[in-house]
C-alpha positions as CSV (number, residue, x, y, z in Angstrom):
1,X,-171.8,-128.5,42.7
2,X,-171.0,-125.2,41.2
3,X,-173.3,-122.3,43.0
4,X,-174.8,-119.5,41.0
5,X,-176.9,-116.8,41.7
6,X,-175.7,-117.4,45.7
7,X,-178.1,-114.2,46.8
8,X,-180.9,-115.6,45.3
9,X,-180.0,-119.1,47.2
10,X,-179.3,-118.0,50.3
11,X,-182.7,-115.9,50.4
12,X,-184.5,-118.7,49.3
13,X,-183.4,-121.4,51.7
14,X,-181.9,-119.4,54.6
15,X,-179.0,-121.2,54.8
16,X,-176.2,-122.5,52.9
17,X,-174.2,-125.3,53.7
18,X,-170.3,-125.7,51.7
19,X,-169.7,-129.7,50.7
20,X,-166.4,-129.2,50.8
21,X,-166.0,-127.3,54.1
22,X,-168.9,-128.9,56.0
23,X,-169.6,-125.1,57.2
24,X,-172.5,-123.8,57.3
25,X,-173.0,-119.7,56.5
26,X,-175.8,-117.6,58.0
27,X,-178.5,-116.5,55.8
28,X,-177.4,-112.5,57.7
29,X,-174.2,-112.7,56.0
30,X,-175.5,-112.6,52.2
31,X,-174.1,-108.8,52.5
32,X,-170.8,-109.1,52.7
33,X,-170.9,-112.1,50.0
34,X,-170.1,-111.8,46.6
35,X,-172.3,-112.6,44.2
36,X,-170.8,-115.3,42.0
37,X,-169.4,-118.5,43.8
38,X,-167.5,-120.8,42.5
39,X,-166.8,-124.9,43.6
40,X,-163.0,-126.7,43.5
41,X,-163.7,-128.4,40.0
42,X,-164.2,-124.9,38.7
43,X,-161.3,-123.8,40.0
44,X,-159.1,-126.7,39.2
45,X,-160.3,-126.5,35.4
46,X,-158.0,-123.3,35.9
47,X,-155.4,-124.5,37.4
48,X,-152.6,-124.6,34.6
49,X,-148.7,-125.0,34.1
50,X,-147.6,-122.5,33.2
51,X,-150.3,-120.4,34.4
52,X,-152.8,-119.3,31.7
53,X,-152.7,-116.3,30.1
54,X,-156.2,-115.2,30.2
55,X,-157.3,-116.6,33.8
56,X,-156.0,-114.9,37.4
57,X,-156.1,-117.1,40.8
58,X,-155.8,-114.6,43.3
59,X,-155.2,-115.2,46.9
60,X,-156.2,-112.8,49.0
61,X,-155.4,-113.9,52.6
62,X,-151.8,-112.5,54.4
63,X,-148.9,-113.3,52.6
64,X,-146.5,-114.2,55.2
65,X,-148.8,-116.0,57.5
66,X,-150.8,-117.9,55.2
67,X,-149.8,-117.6,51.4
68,X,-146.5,-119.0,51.8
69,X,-147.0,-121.2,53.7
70,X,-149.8,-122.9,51.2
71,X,-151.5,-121.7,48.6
72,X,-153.4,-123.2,45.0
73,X,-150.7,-123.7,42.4
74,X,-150.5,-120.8,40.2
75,X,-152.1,-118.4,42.1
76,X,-151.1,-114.9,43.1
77,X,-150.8,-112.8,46.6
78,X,-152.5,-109.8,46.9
79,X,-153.6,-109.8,50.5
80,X,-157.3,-108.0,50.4
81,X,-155.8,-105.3,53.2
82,X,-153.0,-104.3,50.5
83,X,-155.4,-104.6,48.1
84,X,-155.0,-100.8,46.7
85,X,-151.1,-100.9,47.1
86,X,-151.0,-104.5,44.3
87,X,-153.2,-102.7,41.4
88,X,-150.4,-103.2,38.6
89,X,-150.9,-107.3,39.5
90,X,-154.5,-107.5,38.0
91,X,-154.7,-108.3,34.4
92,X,-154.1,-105.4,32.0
93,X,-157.0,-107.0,30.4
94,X,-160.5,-106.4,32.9
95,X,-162.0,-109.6,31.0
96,X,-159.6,-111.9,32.0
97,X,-160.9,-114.4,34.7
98,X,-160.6,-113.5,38.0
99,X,-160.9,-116.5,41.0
100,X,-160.5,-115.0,44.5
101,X,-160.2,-117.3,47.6
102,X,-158.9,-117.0,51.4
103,X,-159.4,-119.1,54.2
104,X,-162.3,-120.3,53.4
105,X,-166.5,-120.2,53.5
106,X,-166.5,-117.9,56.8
107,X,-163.7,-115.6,55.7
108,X,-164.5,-112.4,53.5
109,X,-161.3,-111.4,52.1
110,X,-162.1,-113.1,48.5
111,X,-165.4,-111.6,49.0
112,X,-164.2,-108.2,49.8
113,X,-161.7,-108.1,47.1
114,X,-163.6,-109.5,44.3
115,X,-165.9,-106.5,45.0
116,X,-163.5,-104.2,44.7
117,X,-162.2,-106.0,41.6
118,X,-165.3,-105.2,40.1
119,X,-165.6,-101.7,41.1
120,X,-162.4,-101.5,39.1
121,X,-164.1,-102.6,35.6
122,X,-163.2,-106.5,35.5
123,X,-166.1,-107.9,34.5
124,X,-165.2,-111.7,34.9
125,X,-164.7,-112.1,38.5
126,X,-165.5,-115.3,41.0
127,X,-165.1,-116.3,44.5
128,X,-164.0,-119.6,45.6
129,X,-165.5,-119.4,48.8
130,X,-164.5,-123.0,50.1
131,X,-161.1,-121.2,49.9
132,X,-157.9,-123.3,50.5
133,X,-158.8,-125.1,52.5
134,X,-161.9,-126.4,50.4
135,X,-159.0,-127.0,47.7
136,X,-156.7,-129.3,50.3
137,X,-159.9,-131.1,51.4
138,X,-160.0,-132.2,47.4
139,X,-158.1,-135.6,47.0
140,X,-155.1,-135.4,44.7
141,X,-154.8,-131.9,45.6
142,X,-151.7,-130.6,46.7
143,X,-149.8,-126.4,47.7
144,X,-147.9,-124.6,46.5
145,X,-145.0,-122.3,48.8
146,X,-142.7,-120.1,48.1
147,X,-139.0,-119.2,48.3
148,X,-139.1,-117.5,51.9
149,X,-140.9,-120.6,53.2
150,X,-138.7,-123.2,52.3
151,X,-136.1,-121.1,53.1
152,X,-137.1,-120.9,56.9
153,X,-137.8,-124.5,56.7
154,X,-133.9,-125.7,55.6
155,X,-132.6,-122.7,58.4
156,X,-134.6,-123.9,61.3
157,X,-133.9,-127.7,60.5
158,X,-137.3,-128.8,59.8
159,X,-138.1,-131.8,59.0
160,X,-138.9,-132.1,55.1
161,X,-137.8,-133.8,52.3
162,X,-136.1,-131.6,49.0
163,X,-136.6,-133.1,46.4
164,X,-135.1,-131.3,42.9
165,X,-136.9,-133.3,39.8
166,X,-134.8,-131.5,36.9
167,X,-132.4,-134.0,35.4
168,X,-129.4,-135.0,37.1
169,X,-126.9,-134.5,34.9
170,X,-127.3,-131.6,33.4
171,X,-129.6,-130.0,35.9
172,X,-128.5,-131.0,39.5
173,X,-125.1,-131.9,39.0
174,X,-124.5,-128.0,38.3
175,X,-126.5,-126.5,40.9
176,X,-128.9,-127.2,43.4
177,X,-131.0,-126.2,46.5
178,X,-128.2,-127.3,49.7
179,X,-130.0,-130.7,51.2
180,X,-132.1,-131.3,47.7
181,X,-131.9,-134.7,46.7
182,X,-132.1,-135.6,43.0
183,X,-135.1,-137.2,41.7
184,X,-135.7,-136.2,38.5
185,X,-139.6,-136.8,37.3
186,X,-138.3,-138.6,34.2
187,X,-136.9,-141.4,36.5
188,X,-139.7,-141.1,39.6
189,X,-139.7,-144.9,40.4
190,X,-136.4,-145.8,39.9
191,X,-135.8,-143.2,42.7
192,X,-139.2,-143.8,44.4
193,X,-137.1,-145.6,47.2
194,X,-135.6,-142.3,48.2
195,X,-138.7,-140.9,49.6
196,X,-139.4,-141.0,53.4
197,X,-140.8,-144.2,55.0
198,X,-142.9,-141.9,56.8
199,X,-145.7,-140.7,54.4
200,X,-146.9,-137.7,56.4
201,X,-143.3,-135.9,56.3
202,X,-143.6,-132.6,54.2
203,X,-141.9,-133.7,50.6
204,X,-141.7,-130.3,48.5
205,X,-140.3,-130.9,45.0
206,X,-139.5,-128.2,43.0
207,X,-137.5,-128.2,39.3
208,X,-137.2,-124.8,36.8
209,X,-139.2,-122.4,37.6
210,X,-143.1,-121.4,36.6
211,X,-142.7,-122.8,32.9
212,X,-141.1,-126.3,34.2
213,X,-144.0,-129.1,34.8
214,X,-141.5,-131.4,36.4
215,X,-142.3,-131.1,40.3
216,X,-146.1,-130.9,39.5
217,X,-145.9,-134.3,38.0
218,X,-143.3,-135.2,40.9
219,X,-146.3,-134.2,43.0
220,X,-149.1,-136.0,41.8
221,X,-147.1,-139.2,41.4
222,X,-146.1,-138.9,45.7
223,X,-150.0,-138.3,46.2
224,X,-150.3,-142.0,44.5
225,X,-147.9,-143.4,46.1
226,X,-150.0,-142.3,49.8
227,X,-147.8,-139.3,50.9
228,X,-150.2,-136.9,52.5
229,X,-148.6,-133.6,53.1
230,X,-146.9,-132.9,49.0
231,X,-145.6,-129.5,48.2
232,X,-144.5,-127.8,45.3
233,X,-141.9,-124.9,44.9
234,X,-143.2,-123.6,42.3
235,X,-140.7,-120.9,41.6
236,X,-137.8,-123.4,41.9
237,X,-134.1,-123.0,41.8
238,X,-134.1,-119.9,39.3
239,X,-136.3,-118.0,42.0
240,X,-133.7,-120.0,44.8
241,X,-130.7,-118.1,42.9
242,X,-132.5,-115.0,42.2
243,X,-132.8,-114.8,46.3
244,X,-129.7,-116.6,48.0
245,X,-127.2,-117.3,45.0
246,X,-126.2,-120.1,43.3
247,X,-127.1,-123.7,45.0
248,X,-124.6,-126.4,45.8
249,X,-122.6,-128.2,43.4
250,X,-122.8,-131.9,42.7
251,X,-119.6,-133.4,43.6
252,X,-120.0,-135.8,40.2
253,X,-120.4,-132.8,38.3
254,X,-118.0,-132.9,35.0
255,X,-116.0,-129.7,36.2
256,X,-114.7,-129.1,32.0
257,X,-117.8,-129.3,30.9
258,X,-120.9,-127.2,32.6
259,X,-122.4,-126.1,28.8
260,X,-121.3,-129.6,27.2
261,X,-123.4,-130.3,24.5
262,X,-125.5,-126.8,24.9
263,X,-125.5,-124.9,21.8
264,X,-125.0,-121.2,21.6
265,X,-128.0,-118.6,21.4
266,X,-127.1,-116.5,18.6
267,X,-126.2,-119.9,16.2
268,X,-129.6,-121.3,17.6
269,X,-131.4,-118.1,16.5
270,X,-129.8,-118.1,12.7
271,X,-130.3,-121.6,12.3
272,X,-133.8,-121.5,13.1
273,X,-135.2,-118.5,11.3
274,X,-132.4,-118.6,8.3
275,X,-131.8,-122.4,7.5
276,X,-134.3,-124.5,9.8
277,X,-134.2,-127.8,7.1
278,X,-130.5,-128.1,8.0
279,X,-131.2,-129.5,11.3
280,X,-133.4,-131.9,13.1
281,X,-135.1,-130.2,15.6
282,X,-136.7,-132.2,18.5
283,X,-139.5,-130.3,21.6
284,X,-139.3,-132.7,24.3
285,X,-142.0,-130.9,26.2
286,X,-145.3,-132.6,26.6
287,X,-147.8,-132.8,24.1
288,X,-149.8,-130.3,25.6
289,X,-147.3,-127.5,25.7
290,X,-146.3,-128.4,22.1
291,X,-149.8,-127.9,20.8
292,X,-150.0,-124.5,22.2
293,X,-147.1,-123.5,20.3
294,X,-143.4,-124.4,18.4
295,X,-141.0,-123.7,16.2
296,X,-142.0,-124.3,13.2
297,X,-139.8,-127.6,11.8
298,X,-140.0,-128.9,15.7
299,X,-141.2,-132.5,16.0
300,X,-142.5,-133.5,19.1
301,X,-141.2,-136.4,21.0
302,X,-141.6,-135.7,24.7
303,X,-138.2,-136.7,26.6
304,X,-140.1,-139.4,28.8
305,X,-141.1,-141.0,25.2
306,X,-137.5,-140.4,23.9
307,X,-135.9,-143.7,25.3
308,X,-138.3,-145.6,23.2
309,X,-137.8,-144.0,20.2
310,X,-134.3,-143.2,20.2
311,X,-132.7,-146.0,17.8
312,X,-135.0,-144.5,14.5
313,X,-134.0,-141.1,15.0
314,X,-132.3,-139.9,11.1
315,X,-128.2,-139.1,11.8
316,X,-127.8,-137.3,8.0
317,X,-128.0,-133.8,10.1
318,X,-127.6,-132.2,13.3
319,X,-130.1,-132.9,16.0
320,X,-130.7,-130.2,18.7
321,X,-133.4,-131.2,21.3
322,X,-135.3,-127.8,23.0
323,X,-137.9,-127.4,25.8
324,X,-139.0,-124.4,27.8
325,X,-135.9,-124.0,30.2
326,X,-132.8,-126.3,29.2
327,X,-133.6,-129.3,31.7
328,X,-135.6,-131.5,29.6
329,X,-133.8,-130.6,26.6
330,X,-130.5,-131.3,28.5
331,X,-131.7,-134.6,29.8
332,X,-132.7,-135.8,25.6
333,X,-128.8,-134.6,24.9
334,X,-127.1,-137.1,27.7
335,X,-129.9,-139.6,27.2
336,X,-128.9,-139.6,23.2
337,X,-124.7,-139.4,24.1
338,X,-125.3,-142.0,26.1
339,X,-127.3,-144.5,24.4
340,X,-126.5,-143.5,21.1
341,X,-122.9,-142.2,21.2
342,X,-122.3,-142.7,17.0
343,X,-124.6,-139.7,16.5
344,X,-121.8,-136.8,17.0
345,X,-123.7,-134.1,16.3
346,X,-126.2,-133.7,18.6
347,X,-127.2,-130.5,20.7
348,X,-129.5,-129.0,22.9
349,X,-130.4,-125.4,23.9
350,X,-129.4,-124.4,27.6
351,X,-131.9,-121.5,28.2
352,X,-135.3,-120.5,28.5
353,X,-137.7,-120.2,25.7
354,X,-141.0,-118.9,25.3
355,X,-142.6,-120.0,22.1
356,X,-145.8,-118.5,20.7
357,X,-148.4,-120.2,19.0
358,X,-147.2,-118.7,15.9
359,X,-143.9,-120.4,16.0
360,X,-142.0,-116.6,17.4
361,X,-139.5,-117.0,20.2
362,X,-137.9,-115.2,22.7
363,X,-134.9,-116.4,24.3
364,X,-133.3,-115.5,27.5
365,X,-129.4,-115.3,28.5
366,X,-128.5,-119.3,29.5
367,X,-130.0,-119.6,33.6
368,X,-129.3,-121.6,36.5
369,X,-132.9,-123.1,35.7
């Protein structure tokens, strides 16, 4: 039930009672409440990856004690007491949407910072006032942590189960999170068996980074298979690096070869904007991330569809597979080598790539993503 005009409610009927919370709040407190409410569908309607470009989740409970711990996928900390001090966070843009939520329906952070929000000019702001734990009430739900959390967990021994869902070859063979074990998302029940007997242990998956979809579909497949306490590291192993360094090594890692098949960035670039008809060139990102934008020739066959439609791909020119970070695009390359070794000229591009919906590209430096 998505509640509007919450004021006008609450002075109406005395009393509101939250669904998802089972709380009930005091007609006395309509003061300190913000003035547009918001329920967990809304919210989840929002909930996007990558995150959106027009739409901001905010969480504004304390960072260390709460927000990394668990928060909603995709959204942001500004803690509502360091409010002022985490101004260049909010949107350029005051008419972006902007969902606030904290602990939930008794806690006024959101409320208190949406306000000030909107004392600021944005003119599209909400409060999800069942808060997170309104969201991890929601089945199929699952948080999101960060870096310094799963950190502390692997250092204090915790029990938890790592689980890295890039591709194993080309992903986790050359670096990963020490104790991750490899299950990549594109393979989830061949592996399924790895996961703990014990569905309540914490299983965290993570894969590329805030582009990479992997671990969020890792996620929602453990939820189905009854494991009750799924996280996502959202940042994944390029934020892992960024912190503590490069991850372990695979000890089946092909040591000649870390950049076998990967093509290289400025011969990517010319090909592509000067003589694009001269190669095949395959997005093995999911239909939905296609559709919001590729390079221009790009056909789409996402990589867990590539298996199936391997044996009619053309061999007159070079195929080079890309995605949005290298591991998708790396796991087409082996998949091709090693079901279809005659075609020699196949590549794939071993970085990250943000494409606009008008085919333009930028391209980073090759990352441990």
């Amino acid at each position: 039930m998505k509640i509007r005009n919450l004021l006008a409610t609450i002075v109406a009927v005395g009393l509101l009672i939250s669904p998802a919370a089972g709380q009930a709040i005091a007609a006395d407190t309509a003061d300190w409440m913000f003035h547009d409410i918001v329920d967990a569908d809304f919210v989840a309607r929002h909930v996007a990856v990558p995150p959106a470009d027009d739409v901001m989740i905010i969480d504004a409970r304390p960072k260390r004690a709460k927000y990394d711990k668990g928060h909603i996928p995709g959204a942001v900390s500004i803690p509502d007491t360091e409010f002022d001090k985490h101004l260049d966070k909010l949107p350029a843009d005051k008419t972006t949407l902007v969902i606030y939520y904290c602990e939930g329906v008794k806690c006024k952070l959101s409320h208190k910072s949406a306000k000030k929000a909107e004392a600021l000019g944005y003119t599209n702001v909400k409060v999800y006032a069942d808060g997170f734990p309104g969201w991890m009430a929601v089945d199929g739900h699952y948080a999101q942590v960060s870096a310094d959390w799963v950190a502390e967990q692997l250092a204090g021994g915790e029990p938890m189960l790592l689980v890295d869902s890039r591709p194993k070859r080309p992903k986790y063979d050359k670096g990963h999170i020490p104790g991750a074990v490899s299950i990549p998302d594109t393979r989830f029940d061949d592996f399924a068996g790895l996961l703990p007997a014990d569905k309540n242990l914490p299983v965290v998956f993570y894969c590329g980074g805030l582009q990479c979809k992997l671990s969020h579909k890792s996620a929602e497949k453990a939820l189905a298979l009854g494991y009750k306490n799924v996280k996502v590291f959202a940042d994944g192993y390029p934020k892992w690096v960024a912190m503590y360094g490069k991850g372990a090594e695979s000890a089946a890692m092909v040591k000649a070869g870390e950049e076998e098949g990967s093509i290289d960035i400025d011969t990517f670039k010319q090909i592509v904007t000067e003589r694009p008809d001269s190669v095949y060139l395959i997005d093995v990102r999911d239909p939905d991330e296609y559709a919001k934008g590729t390079l221009k020739t790009a056909r789409n066959i996402p990589v867990d569809k590539l298996e199936d439609q391997l044996a009619g791909l053309a061999t007159d020119k070079p195929i080079i597979y890309i995605c949005g970070t290298g591991a998708r695009s790396g796991e087409a390359y082996y998949m091709t080598r090693d079901l279809r070794p005659e075609i020699e000229e196949v590549y794939y591009l071993e970085s990250e790539m943000t494409i606009n919906e008008d085919g333009s590209f930028t391209i980073k430096a090759p990352a441990n993503s």
